[in-house]
N, C-alpha and C positions, 0 to 999 in steps of 0.2 A: 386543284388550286385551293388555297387555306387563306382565308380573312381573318384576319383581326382588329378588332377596336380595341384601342386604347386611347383614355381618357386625361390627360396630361391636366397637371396644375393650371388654372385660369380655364378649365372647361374648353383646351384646345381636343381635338380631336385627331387622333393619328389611324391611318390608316395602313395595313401591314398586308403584302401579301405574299406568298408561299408556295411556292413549287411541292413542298415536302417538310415535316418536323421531324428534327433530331436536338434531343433533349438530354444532355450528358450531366450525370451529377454528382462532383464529388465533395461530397460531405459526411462526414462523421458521427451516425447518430448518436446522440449521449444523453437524449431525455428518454429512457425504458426504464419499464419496472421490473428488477428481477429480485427475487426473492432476497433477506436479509441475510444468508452466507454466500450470496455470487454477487458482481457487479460487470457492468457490461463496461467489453470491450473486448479487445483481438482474442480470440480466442487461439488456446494453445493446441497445436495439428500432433501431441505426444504424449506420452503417460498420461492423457487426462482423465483417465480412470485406475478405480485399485487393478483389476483387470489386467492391464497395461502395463503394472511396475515391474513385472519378471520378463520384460523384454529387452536385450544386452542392446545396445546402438542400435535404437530405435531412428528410421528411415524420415527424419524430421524436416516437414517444409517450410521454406519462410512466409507461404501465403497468410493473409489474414483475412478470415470471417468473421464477421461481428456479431456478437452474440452476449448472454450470461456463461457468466466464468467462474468457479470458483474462485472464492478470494484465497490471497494469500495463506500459505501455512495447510490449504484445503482444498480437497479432489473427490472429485464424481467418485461414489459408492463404487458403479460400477457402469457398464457401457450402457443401459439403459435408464441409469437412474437420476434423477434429479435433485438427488438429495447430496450435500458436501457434507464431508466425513475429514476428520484429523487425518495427515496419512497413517501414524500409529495404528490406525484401527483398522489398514488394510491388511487384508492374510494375503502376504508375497509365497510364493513358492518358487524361490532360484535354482537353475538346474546344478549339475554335479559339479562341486570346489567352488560355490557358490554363495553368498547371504546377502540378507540385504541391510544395505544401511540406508535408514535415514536424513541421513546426511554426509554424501558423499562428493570427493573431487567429482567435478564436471567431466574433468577429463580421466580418459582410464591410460593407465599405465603399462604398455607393452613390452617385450624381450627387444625391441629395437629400441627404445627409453633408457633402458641399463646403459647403453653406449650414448646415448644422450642427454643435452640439456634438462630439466623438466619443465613442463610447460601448462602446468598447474595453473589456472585463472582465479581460484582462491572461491568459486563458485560453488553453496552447495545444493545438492540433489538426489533425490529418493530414487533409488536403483542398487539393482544388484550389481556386487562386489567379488572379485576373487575370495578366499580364504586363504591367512597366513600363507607364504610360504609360497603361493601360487600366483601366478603374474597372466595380462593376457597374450593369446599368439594371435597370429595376425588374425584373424581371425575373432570372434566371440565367443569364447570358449578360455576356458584356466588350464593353465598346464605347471607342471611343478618349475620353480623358479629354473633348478636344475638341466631341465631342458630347454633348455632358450638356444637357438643353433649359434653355432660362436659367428664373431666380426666377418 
């Protein structure tokens, strides 16, 4: 069993008691000091390193851990570093009918797309890209426009 005093305005005296404490808190810390290119908040669960960028549909979750993040425009060197870097300064290596843009659709463009709407969110983001000519299969992976299995 758990007592507590507490002291109420006019010097009233309240007495508490307690089988058990459970203390649930949800708040959002937002007073941390983090370095002058990160500021805190949700951290991102994806590309947050250069590392990271040659990964095609990266397995991305909505949890949120709070933490120092790089600011905008700016990403973790690398998985162990804590230094933000432009992403221009990341060395991507995309694999085969592959590059990377800096700035690309959110969304990637597959052989079942050609027979559809596009669904473009106007979003951009550092990741690898097909090359000319090459579209993706269902899969992650470029194959030449050519081979897209028909309707």
């Amino acid at each position: 069993m758990k007592t507590v005093r507490l002291i109420l305005p006019g010097n009233l005296l309240l007495l508490v008691m307690f089988s058990c404490w459970v203390w649930e808190v949800n708040t959002v810390p937002t007073d941390h000091c983090c370095p002058p290119t990160q500021e805190w908040g949700c951290k991102k669960t994806c590309h947050r390193n250069c590392d990271e960028l040659h990964i095609v549909r990266p397995q991305c979750t909505q949890q949120c851990a709070y933490g120092c993040e790089c600011k905008h425009g700016l990403i973790f060197k690398s998985k162990d570093s804590k230094e933000c870097v432009p992403y221009d300064q990341c060395q991507v290596n995309c694999t085969q009918n592959m590059h990377y843009n800096p700035c690309a659709r959110a969304y990637d463009t597959t052989c079942k797309d050609l027979r559809e709407s596009d669904e473009s969110t106007g979003i951009c983001v550092p990741k690898c890209v097909c090359d000319k000519g090459y579209i993706f299969n269902s899969g992650s992976q470029c194959i030449p426009i050519s081979e897209c299995p028909p309707e």
